[in-house]
Backbone as CSV, one residue per row, in Angstrom:
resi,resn,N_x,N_y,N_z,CA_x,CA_y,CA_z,C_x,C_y,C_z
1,UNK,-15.334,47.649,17.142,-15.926,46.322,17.372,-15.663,45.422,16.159
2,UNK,-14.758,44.150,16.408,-14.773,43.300,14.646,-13.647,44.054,14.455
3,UNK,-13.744,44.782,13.118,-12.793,44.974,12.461,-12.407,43.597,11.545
4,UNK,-11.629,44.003,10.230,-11.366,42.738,9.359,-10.480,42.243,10.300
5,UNK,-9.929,42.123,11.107,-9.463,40.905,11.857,-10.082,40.037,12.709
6,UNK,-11.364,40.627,12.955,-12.320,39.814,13.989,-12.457,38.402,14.397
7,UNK,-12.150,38.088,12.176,-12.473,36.848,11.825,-11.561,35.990,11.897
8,UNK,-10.221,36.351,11.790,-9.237,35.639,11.664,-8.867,35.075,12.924
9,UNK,-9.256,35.906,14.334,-9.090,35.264,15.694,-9.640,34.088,15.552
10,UNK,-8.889,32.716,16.402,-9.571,31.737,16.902,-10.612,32.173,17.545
11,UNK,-10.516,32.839,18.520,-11.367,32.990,19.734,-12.384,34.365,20.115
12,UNK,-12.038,34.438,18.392,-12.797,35.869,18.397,-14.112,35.351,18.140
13,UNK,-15.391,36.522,18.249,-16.590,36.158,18.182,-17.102,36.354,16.473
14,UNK,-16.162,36.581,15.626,-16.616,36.312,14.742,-16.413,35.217,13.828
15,UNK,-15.633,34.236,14.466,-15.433,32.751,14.312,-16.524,32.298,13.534
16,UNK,-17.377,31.995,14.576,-18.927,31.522,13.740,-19.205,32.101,12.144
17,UNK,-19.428,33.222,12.359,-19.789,34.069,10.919,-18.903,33.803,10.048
18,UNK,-17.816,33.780,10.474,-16.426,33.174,9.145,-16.911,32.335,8.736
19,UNK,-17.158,30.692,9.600,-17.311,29.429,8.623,-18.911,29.870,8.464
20,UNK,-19.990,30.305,8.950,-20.929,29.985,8.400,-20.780,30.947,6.597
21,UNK,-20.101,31.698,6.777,-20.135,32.416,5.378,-19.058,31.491,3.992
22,UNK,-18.366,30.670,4.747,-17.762,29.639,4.054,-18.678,28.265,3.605
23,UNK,-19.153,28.100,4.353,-20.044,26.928,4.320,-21.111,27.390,3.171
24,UNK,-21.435,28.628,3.348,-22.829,28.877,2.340,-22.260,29.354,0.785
25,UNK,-20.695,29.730,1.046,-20.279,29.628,-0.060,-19.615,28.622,-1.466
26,UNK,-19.374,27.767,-0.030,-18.499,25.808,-0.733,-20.579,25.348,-0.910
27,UNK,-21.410,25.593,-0.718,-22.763,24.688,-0.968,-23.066,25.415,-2.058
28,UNK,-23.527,26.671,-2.550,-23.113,27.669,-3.545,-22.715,26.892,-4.601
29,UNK,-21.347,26.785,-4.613,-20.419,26.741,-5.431,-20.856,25.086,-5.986
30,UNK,-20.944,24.450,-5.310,-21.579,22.829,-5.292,-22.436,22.352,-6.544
31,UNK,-23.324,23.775,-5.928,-24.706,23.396,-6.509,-24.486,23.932,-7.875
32,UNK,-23.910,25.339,-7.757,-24.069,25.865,-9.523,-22.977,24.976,-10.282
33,UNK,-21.780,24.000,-9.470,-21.501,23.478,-10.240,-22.187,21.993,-10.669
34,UNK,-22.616,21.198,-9.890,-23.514,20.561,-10.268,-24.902,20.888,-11.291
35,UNK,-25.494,21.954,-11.005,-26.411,22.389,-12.143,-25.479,22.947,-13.206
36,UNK,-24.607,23.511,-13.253,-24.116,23.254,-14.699,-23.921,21.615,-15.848
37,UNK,-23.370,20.913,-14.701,-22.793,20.019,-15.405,-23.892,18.828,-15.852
38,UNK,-25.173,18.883,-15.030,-26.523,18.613,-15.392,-27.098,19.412,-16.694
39,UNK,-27.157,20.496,-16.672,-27.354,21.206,-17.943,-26.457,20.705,-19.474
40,UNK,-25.316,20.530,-18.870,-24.313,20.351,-20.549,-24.634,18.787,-21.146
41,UNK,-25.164,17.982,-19.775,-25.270,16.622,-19.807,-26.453,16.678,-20.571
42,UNK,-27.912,17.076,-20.001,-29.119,16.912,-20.338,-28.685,17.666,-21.848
């Protein structure tokens, strides 16, 4: 069931879970870089 290719299908059902695990990783990445650059500022 899945398998590491699951995700890579268009039309596979693990589509969803791909971008939602992208999405929470680009907001992540956002934020600690924004709170860094708030930190060096302050």
């Amino acid at each position: 069931m899945g398998g590491p290719y699951g995700a890579a299908r268009p039309d596979g059902p693990g589509r969803r879970g791909a971008w939602g695990l992208v999405a929470v990783v680009l907001l992540l990445g956002v934020h600690l870089v924004r709170g860094g650059t708030d930190e060096l500022r302050a």
